[in-house]
N, C-alpha and C positions, 0 to 999 in steps of 0.2 A: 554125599553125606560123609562118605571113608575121608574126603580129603579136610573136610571143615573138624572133623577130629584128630588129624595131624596137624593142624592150623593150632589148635587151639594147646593141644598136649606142647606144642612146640612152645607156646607162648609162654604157658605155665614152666617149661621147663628154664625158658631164657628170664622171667620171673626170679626162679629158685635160686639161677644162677647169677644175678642182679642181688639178690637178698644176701647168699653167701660171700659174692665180693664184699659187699658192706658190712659184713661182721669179721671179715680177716681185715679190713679199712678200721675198723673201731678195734678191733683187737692189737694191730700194730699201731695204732697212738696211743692208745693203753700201756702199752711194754715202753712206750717214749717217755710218756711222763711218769710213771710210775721209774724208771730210770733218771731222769733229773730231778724228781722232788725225791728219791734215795739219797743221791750225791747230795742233795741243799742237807739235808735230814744230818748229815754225816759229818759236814762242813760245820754246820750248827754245836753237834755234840762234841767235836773235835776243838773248837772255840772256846766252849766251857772247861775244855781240861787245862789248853792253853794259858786262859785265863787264873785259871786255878793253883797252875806255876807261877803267876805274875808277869808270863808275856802277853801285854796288851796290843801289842802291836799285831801278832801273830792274831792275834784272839779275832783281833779288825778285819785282817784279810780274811781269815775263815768265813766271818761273819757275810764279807761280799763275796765270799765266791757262794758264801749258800743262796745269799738273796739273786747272784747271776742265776744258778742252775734252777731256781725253783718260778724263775722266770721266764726260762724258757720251757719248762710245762707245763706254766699258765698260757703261754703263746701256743700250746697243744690246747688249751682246755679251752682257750677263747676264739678260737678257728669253728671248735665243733658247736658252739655256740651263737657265732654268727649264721653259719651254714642254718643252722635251725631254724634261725631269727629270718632268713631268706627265704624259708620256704620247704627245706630239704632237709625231710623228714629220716631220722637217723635212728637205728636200732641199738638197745643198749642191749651190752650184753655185760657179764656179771665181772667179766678182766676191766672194762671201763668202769665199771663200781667199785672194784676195789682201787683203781687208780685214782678216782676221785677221794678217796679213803686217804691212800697213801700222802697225796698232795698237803690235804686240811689240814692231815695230822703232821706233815714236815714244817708248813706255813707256823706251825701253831709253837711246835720244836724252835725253831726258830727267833719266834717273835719272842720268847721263853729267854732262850741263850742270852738274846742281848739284853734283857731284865736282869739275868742270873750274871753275867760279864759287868754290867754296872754294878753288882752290890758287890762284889771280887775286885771292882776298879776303886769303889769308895771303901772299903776296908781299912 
């Protein structure tokens, strides 16, 4: 019996330690894309000021380098999405929630800019 309660503490313990890899796993693509929808976010508001001098050109670049960064952490958020859609069941933790935060509202920043850069380009 002693030994089927180190059996089983054991298993539990390789469990916990299964569960906390997976929350430093969701926590370090959280800091990823919460890091490139930053940069798109910044790219965006930076576009508007551009714009706001009357460099449209600069304003354009801005505008792609935000739609690149905010790209590639949709490329983070559609990974942990598939994963899911597979079968593999993923533990949210609240660094992943606010990165989902962070992204919407950069996408959002964003689709804004280049609305806000046309009424500055038709002026």
């Amino acid at each position: 019996m002693h030994n089927s309660n180190v059996v089983i503490q054991g298993l539990m313990l390789l469990g916990v330690k299964n569960m906390l890899d997976n929350i430093d796993k969701m926590t370090e693509i959280a800091f990823q894309i919460i890091l490139y929808a930053g940069n798109g976010r910044s790219n965006a508001m930076e576009a508007i000021q551009e714009a706001k001098k009357g460099n449209f050109e600069m304003a354009d670049k801005l505008i792609n380098r935000a739609s690149d960064e905010l790209a590639k952490a949709h490329d983070y958020q559609t990974k942990l999405i598939q994963d899911e859609a597979k079968g593999n069941q993923q533990l949210v933790n609240i660094m992943l929630v606010h990165s989902q935060d962070h992204l919407m509202t950069a996408i959002t920043v964003k689709d804004l800019s280049i609305e806000i850069i046309e009424l500055y380009r038709n002026k």
